[in-house]
C-alpha positions as a Python dict, from the first residue, in 0.01 Angstrom:
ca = {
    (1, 'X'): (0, 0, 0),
    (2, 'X'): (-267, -144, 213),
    (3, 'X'): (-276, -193, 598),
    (4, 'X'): (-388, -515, 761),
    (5, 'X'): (-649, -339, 939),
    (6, 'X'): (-824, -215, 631),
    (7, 'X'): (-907, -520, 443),
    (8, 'X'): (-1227, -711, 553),
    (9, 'X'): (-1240, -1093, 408),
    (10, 'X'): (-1579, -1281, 421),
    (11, 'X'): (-1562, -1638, 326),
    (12, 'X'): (-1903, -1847, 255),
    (13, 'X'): (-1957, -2231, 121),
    (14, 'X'): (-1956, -2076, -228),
    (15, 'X'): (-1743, -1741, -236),
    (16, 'X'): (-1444, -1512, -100),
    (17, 'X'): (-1476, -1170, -112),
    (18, 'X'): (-1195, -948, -67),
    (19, 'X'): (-1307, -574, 28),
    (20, 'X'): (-1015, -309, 112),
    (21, 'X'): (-1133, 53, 257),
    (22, 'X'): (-837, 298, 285),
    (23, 'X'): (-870, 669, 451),
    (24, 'X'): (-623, 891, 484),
    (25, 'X'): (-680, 1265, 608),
    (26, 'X'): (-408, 1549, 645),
    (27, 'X'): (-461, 1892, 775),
    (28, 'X'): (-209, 2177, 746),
    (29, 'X'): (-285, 2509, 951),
    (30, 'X'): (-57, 2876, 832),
    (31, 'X'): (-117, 3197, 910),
    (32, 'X'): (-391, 3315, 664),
    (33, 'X'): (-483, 2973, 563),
    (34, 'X'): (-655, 2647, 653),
    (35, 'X'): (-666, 2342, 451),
    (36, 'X'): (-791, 2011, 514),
    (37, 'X'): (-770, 1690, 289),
    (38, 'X'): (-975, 1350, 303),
    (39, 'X'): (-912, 1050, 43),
    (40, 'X'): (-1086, 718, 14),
    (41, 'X'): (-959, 431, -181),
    (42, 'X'): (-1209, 112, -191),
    (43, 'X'): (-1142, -222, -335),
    (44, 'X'): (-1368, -506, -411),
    (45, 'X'): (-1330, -890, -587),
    (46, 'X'): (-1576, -1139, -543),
    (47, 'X'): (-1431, -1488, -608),
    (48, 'X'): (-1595, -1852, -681),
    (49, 'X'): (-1487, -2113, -474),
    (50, 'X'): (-1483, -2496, -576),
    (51, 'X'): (-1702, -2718, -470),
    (52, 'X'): (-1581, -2942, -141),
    (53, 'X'): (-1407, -2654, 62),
    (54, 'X'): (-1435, -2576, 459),
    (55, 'X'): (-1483, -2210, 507),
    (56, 'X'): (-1529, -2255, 859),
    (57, 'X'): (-1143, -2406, 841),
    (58, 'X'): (-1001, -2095, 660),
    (59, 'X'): (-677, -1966, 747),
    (60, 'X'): (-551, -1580, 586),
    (61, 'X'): (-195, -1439, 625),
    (62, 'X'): (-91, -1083, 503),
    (63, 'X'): (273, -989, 485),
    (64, 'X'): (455, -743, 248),
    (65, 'X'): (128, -697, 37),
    (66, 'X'): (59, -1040, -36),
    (67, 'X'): (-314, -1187, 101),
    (68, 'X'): (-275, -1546, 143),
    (69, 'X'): (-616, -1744, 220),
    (70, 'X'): (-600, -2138, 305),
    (71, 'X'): (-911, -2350, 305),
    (72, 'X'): (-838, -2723, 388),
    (73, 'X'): (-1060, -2936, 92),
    (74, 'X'): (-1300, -3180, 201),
    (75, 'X'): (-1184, -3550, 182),
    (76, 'X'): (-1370, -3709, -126),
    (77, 'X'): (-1530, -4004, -61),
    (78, 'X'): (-1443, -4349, -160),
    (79, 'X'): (-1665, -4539, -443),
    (80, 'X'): (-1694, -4882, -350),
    (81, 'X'): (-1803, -5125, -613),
    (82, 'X'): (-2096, -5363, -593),
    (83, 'X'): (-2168, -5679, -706),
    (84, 'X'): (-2540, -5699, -844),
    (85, 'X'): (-2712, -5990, -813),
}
């Protein structure tokens, strides 16, 4: 029940977080009477991320309530052996 517009996603080397700020106000005006309604709904997750992940790469997709976040991994890097001498 949340619009794109009202989620904010922050991405760092080490972390996601996922905040979601929802405001709706409705107003009805009758003779002899005035009434005027606010709500706020807030959301908040905080999330580890694994080490080796580009941040700066990340990709996020919402559709039909579903937050999708892609972050490409870094390549690991190859071991070579060595002879000691």
């Amino acid at each position: 029940g949340v619009d794109k517009k009202d989620i904010q996603l922050n991405i760092t080397e080490n972390k996601i977080e996922v905040k979601v700020e929802k405001r709706k106000e409705s107003e009805e005006k009758k003779k002899g009477y005035y009434r005027m309604e606010r709500r706020y709904a807030g959301f908040y997750r905080a999330m580890p991320l694994p080490e080796g992940v580009h941040p700066e790469k990340a990709k996020a997709k919402y559709e039909n309530g579903i937050l999708e976040v892609k972050m490409p991994k870094a390549e690991t890097k190859r071991i070579s052996k060595i002879d000691i001498e």
